[in-house]
N, CA, C and O atoms as a printed pandas DataFrame, in Angstrom:
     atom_number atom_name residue_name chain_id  residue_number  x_coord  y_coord  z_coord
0              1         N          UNK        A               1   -0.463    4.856   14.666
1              2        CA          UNK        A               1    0.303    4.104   13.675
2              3         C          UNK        A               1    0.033    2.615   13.840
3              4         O          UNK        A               1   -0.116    2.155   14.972
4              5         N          UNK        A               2   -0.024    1.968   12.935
5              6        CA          UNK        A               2   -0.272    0.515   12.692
6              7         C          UNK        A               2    0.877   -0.331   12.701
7              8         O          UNK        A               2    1.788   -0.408   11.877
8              9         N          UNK        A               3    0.670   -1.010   13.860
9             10        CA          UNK        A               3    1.708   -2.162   14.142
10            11         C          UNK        A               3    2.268   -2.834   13.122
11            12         O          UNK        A               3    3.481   -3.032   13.064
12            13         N          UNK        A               4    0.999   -3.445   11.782
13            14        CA          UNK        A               4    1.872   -4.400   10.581
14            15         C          UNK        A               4    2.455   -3.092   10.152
15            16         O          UNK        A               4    3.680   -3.015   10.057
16            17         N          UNK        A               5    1.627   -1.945    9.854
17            18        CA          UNK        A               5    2.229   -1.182    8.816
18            19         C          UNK        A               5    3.903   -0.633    9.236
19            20         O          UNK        A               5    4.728   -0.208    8.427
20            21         N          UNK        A               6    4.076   -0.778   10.608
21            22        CA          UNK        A               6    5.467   -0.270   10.871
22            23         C          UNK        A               6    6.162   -1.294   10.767
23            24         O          UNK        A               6    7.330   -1.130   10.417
24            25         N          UNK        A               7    5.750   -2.453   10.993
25            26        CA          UNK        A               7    6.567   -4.054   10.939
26            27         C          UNK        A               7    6.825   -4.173    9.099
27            28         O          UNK        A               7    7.726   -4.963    8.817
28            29         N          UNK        A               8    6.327   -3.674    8.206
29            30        CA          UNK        A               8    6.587   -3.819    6.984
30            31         C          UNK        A               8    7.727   -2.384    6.914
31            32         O          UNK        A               8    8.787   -2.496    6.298
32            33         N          UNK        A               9    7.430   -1.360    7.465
33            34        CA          UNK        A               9    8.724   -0.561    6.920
34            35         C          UNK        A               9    9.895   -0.683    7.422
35            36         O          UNK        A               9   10.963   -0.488    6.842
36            37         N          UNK        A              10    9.696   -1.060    8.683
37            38        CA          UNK        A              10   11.009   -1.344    9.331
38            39         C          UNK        A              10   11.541   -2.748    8.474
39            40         O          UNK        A              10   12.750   -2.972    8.401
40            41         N          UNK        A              11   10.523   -3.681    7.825
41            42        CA          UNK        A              11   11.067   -5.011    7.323
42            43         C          UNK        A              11   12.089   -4.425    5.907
43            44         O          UNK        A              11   13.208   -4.726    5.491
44            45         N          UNK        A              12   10.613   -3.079    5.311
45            46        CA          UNK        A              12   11.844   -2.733    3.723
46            47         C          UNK        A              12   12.809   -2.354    3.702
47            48         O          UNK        A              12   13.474   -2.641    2.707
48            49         N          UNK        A              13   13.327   -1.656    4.577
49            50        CA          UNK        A              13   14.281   -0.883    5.008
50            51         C          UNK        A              13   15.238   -1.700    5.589
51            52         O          UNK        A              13   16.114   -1.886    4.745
52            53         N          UNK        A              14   15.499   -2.287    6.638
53            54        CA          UNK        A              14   16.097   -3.642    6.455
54            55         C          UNK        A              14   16.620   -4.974    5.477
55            56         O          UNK        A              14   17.717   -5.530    5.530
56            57         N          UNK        A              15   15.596   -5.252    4.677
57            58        CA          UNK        A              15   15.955   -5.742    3.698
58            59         C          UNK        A              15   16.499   -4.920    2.056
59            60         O          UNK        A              15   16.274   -5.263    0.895
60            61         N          UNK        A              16   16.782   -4.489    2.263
61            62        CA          UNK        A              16   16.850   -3.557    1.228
62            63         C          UNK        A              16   18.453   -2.268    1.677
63            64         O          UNK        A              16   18.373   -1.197    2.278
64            65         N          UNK        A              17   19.195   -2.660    1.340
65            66        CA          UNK        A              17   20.482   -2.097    1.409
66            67         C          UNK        A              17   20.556   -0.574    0.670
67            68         O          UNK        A              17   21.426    0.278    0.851
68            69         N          UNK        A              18   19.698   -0.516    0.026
69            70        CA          UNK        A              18   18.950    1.283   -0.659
70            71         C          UNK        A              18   17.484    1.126   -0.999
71            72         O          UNK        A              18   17.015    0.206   -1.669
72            73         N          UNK        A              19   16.805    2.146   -0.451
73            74        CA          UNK        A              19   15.475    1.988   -0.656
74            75         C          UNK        A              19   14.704    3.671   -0.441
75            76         O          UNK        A              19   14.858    4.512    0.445
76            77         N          UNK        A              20   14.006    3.661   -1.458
77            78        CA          UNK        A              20   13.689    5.084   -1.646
78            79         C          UNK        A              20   12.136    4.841   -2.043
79            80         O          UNK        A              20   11.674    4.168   -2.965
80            81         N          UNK        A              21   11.405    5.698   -0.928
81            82        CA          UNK        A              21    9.996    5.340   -0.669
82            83         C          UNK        A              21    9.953    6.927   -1.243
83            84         O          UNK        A              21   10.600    7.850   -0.748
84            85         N          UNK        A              22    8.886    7.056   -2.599
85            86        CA          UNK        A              22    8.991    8.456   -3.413
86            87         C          UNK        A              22    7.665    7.894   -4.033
87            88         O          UNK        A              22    7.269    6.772   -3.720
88            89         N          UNK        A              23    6.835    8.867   -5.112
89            90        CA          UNK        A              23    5.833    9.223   -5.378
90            91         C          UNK        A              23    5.926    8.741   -6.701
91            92         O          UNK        A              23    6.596    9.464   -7.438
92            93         N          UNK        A              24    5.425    7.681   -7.237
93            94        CA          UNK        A              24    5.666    6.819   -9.078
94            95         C          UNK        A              24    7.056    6.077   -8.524
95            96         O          UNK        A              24    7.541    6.183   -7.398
96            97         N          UNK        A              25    7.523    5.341   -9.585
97            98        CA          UNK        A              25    8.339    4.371   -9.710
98            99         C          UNK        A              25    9.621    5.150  -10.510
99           100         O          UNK        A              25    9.250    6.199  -11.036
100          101         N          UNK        A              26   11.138    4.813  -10.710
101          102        CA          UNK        A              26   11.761    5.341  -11.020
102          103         C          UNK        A              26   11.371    5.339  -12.750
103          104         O          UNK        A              26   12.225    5.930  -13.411
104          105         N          UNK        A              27   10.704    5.008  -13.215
105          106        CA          UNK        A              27   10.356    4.930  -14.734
106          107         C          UNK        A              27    9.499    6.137  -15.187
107          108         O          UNK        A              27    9.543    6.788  -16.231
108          109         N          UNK        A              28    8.686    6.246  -14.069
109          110        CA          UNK        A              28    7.820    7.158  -13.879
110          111         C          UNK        A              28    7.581    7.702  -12.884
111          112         O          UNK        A              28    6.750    7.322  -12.060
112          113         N          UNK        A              29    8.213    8.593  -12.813
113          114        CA          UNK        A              29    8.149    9.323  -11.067
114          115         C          UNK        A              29    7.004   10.439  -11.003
115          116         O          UNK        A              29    6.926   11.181  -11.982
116          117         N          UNK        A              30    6.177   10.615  -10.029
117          118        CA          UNK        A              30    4.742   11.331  -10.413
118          119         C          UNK        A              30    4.821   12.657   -9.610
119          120         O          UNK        A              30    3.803   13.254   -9.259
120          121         N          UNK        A              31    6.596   13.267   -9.224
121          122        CA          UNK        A              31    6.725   14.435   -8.429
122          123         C          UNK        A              31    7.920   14.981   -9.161
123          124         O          UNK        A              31    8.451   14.172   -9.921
124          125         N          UNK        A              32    8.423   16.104   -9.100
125          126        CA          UNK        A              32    9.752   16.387   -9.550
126          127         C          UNK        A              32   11.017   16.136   -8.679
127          128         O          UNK        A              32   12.197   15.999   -9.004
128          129         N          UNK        A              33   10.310   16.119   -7.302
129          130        CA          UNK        A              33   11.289   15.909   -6.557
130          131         C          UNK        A              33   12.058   14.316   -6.548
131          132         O          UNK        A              33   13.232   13.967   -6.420
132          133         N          UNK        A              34   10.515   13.422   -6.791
133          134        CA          UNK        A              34   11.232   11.793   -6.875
134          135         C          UNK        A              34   12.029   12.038   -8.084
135          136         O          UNK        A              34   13.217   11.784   -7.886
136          137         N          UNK        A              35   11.762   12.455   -9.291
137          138        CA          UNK        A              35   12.409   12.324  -10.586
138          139         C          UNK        A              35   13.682   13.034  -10.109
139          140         O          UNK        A              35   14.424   12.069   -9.928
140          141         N          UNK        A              36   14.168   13.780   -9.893
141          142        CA          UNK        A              36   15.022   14.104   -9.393
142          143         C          UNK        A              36   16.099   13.608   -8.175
143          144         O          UNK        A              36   17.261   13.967   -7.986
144          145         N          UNK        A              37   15.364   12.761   -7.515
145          146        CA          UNK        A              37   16.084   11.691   -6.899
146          147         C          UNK        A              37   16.874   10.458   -6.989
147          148         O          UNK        A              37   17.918    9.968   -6.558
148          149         N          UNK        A              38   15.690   10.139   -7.900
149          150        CA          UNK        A              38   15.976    9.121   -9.083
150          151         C          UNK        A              38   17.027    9.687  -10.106
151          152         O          UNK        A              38   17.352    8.666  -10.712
152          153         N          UNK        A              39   17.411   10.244  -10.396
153          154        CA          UNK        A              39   18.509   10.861  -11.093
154          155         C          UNK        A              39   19.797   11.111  -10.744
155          156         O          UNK        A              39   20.649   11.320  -11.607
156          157         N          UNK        A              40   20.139   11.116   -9.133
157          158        CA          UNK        A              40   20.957   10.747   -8.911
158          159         C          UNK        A              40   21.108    9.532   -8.590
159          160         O          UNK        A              40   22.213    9.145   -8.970
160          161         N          UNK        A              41   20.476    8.674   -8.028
161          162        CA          UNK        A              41   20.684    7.383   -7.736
162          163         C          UNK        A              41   21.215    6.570   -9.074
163          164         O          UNK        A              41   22.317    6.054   -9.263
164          165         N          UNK        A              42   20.041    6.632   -9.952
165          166        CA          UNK        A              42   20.343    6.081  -11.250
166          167         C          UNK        A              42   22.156    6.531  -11.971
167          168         O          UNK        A              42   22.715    5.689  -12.674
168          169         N          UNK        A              43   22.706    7.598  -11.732
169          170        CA          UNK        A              43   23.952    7.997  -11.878
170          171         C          UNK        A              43   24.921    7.301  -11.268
171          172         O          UNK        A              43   26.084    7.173  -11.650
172          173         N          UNK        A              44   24.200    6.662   -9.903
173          174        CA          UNK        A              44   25.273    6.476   -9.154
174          175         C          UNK        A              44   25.551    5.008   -9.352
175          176         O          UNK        A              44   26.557    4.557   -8.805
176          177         N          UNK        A              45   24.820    4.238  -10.036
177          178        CA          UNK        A              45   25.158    3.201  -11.139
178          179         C          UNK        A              45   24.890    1.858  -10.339
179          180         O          UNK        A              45   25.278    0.785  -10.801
180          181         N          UNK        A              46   24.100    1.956   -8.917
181          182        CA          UNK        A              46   23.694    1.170   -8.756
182          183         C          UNK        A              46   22.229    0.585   -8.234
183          184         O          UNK        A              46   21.350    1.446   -8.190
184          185         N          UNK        A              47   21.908   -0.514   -7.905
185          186        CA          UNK        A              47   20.284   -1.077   -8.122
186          187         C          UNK        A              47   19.593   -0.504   -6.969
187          188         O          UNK        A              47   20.536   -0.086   -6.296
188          189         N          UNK        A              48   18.782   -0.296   -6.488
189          190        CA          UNK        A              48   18.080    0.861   -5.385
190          191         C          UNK        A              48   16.706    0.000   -5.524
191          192         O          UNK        A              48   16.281   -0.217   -6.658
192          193         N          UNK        A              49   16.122   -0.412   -4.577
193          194        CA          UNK        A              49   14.972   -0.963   -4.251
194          195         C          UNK        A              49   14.249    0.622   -4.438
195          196         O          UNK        A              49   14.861    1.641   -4.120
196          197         N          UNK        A              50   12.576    0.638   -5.116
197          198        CA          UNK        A              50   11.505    1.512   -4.342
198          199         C          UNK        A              50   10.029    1.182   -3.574
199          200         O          UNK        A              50    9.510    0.076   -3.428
200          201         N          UNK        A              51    9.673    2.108   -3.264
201          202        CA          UNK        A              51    8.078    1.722   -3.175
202          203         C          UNK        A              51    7.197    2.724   -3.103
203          204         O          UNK        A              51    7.618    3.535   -2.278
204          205         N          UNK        A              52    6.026    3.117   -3.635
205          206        CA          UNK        A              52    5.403    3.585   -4.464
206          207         C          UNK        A              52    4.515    4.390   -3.736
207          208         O          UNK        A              52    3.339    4.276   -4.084
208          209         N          UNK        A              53    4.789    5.304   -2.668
209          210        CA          UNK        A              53    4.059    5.717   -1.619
210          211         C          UNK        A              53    2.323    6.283   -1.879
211          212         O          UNK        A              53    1.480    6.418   -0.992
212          213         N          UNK        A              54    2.136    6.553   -3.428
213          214        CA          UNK        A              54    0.488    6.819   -3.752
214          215         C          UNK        A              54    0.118    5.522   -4.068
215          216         O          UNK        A              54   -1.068    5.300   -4.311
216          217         N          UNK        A              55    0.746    4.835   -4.098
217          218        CA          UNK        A              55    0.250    3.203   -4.147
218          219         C          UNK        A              55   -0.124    2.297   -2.902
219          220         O          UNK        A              55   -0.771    1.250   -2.875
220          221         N          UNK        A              56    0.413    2.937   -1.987
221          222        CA          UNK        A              56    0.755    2.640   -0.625
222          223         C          UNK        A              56   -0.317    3.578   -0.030
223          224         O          UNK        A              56    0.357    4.595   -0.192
224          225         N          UNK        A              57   -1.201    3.937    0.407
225          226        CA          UNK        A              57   -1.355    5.005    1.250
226          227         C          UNK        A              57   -1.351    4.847    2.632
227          228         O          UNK        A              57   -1.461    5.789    3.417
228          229         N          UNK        A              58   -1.205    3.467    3.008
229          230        CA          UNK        A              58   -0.871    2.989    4.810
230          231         C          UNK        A              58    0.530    3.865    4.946
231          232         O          UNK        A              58    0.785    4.800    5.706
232          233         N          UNK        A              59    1.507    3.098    3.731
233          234        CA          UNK        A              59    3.145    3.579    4.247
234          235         C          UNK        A              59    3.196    4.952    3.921
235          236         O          UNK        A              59    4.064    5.644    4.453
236          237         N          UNK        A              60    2.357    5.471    3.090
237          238        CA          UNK        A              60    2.324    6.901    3.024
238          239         C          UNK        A              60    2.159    8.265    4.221
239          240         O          UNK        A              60    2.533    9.438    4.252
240          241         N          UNK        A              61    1.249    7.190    5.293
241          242        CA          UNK        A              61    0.857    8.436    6.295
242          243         C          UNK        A              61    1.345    7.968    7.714
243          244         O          UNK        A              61    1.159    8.588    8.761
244          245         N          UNK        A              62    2.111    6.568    7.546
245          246        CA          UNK        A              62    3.036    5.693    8.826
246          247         C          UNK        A              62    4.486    6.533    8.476
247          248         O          UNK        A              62    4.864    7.409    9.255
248          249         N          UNK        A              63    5.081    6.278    7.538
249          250        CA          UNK        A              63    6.287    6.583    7.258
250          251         C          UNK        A              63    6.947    8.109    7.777
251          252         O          UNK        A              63    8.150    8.176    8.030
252          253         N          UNK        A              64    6.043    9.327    7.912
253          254        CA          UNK        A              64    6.469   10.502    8.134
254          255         C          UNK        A              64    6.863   10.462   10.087
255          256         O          UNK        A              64    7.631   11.288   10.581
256          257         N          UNK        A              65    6.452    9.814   10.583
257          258        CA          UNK        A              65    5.948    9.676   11.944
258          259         C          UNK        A              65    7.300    8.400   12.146
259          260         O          UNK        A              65    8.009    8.323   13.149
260          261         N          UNK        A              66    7.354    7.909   11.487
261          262        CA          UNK        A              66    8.250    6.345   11.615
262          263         C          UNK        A              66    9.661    7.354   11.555
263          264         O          UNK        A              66   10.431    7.280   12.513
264          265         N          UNK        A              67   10.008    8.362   10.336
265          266        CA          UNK        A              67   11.217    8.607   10.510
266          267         C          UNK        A              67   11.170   10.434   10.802
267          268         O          UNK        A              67   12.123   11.140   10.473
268          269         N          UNK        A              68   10.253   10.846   11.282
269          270        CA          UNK        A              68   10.305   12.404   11.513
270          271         C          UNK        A              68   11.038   12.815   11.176
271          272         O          UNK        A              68   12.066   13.310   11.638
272          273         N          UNK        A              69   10.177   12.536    9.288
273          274        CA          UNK        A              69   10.410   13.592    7.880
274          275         C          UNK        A              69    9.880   13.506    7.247
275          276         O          UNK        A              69    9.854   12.667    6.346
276          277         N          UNK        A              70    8.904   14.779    7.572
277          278        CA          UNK        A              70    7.631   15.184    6.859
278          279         C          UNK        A              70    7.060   14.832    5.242
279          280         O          UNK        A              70    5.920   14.663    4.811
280          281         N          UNK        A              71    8.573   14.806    4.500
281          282        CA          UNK        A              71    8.143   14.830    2.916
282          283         C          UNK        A              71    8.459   13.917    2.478
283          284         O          UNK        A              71    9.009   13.140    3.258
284          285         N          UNK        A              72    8.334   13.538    1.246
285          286        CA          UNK        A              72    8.959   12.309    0.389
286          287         C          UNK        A              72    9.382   13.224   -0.981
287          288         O          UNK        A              72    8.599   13.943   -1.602
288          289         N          UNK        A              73   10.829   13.014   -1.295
289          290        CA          UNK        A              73   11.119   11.238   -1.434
290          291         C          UNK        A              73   11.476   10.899    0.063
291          292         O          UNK        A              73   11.312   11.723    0.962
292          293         N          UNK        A              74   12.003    9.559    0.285
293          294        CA          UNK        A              74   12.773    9.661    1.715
294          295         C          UNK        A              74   13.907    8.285    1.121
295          296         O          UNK        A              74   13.451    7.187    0.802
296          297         N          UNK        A              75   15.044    8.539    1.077
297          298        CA          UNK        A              75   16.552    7.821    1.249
298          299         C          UNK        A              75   16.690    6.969    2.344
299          300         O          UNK        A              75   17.130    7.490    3.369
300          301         N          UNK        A              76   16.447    5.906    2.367
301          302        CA          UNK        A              76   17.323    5.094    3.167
302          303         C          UNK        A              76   18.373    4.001    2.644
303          304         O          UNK        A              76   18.130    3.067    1.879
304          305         N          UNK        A              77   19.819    4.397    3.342
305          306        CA          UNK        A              77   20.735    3.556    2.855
306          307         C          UNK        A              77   21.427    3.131    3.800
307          308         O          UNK        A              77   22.035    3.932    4.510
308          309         N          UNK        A              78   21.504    1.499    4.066
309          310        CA          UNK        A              78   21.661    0.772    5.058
310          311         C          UNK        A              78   21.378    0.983    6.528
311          312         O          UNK        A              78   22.087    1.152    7.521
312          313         N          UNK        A              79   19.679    0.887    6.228
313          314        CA          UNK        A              79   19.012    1.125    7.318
314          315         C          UNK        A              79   18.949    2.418    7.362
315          316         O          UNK        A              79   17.789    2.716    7.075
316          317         N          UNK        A              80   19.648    3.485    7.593
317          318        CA          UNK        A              80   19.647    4.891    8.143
318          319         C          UNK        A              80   19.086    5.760    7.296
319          320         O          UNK        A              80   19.234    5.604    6.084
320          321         N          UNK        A              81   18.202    7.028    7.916
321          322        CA          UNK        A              81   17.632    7.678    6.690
322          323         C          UNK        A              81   18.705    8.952    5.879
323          324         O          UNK        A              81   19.085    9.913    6.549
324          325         N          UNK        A              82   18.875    8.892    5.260
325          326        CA          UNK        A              82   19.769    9.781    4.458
326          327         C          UNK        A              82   19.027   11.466    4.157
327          328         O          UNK        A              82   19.440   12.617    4.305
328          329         N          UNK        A              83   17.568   10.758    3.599
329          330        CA          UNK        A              83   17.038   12.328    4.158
330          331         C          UNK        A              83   16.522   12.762    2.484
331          332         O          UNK        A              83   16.808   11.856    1.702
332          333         N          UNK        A              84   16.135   13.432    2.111
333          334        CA          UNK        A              84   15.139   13.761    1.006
334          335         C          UNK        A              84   15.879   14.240   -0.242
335          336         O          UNK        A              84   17.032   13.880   -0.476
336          337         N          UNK        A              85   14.983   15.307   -1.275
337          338        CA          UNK        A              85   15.809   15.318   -2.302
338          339         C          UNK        A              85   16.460   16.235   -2.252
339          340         O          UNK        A              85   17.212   16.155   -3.223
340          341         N          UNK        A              86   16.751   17.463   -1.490
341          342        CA          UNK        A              86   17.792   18.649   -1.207
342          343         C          UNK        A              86   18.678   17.420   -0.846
343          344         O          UNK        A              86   19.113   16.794   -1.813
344          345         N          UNK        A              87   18.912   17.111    0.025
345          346        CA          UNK        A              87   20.065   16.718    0.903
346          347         C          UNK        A              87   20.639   15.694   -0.498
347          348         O          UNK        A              87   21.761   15.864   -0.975
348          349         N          UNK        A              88   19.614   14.583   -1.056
349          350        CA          UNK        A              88   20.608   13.654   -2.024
350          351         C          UNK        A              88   21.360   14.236   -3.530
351          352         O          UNK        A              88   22.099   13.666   -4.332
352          353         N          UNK        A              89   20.798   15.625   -3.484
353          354        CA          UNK        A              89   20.987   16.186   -4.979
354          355         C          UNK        A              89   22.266   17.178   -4.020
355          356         O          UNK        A              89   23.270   16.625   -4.469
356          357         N          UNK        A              90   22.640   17.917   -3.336
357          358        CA          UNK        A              90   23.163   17.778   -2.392
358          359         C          UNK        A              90   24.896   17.435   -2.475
359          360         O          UNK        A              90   25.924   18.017   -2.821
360          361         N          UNK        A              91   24.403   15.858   -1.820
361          362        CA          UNK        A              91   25.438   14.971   -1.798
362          363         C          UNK        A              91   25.644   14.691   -3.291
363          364         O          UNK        A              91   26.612   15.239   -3.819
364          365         N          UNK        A              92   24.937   13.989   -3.960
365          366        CA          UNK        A              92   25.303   13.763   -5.251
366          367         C          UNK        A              92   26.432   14.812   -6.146
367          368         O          UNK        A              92   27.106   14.484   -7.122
368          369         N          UNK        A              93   26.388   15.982   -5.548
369          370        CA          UNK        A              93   27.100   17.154   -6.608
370          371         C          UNK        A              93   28.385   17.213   -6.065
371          372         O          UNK        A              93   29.443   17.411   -6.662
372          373         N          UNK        A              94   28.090   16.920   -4.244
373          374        CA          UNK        A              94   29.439   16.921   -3.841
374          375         C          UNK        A              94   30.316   15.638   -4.085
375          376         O          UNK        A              94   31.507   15.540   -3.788
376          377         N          UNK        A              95   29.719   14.897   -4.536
377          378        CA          UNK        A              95   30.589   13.680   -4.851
378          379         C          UNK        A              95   30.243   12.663   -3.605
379          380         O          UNK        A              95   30.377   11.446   -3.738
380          381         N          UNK        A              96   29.946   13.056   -2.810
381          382        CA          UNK        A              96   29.617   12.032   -1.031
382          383         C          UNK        A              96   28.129   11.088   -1.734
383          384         O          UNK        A              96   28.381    9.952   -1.333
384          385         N          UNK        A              97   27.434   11.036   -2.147
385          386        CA          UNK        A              97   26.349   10.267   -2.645
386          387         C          UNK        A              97   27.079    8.610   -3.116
387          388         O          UNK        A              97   27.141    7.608   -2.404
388          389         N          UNK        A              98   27.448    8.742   -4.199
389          390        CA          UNK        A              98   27.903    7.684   -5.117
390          391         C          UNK        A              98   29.148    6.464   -3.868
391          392         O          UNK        A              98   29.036    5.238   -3.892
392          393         N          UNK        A              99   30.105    7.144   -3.013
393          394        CA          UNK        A              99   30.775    6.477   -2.125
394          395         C          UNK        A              99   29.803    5.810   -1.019
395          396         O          UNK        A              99   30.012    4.731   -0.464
396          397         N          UNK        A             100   28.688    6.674   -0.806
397          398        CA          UNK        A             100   28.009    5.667    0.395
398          399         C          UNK        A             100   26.889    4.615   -0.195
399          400         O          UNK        A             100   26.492    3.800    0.638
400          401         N          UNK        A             101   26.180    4.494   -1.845
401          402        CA          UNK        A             101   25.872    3.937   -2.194
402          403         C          UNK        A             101   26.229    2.568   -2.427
403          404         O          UNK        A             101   25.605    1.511   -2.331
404          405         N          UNK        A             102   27.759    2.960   -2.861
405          406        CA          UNK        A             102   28.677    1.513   -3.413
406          407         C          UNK        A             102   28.960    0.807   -2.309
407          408         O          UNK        A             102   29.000   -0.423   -2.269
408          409         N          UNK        A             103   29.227    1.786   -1.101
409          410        CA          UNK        A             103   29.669    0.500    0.028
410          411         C          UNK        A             103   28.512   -0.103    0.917
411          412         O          UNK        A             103   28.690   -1.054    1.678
412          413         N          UNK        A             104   27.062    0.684    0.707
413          414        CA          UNK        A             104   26.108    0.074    0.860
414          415         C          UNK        A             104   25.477   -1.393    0.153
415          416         O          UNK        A             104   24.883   -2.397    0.546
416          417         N          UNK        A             105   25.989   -0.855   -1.101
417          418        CA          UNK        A             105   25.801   -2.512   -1.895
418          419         C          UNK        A             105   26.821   -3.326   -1.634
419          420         O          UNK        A             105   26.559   -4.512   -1.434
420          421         N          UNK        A             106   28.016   -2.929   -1.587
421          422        CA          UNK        A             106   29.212   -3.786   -1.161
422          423         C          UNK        A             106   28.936   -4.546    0.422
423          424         O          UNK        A             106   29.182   -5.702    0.767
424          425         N          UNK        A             107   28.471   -3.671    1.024
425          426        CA          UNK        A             107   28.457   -4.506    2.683
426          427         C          UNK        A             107   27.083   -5.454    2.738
427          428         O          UNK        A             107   26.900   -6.255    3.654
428          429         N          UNK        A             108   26.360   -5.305    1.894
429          430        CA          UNK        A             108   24.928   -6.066    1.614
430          431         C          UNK        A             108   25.436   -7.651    1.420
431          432         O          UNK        A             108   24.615   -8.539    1.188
């Protein structure tokens, strides 16, 4: 693994109070699983940093190893990884999604 390349994810993830490293952009998501991620986030009514992991292919093959989890999308909200699109579609239904979003932007 590459020293900048981990010094930049650990930097997005840090700076970035929600940040969801997934496959296309939320406009255009190029997996079903990001589009589907993006679907709850977007519900949950607030702004979510991304980054574009086939755009990326450094953070693409650092990132699985950085948070040992194999797939993308990958959730991180305030700092911590929240975990992919089972787990956010998931939370989202149970209602637990949308409460840790807001106080993630709130404590930002």
């Amino acid at each position: 693994m590459s020293e900048d390349i981990l010094d930049t994810i650990k930097e997005q993830i840090e700076a970035n109070p929600i940040i969801l490293y997934m496959k296309g952009s939320p406009a255009a998501p190029q997996c079903g699983f990001s589009a589907q991620t993006v679907q709850c986030l977007v519900a949950c009514g607030q702004r979510f940093a991304y980054v574009d992991i086939l755009s990326n292919p450094e953070i693409r093959a650092t990132l699985p190893q950085y948070a040992n989890w194999p797939t993308f999308p990958q959730l991180y909200v305030s700092g911590e990884l929240v975990g992919g699109c089972d787990i956010i579609t998931e939370m989202f239904e149970s209602g637990e999604l949308e409460p840790l979003i807001k106080s993630a932007v709130e404590a930002a």
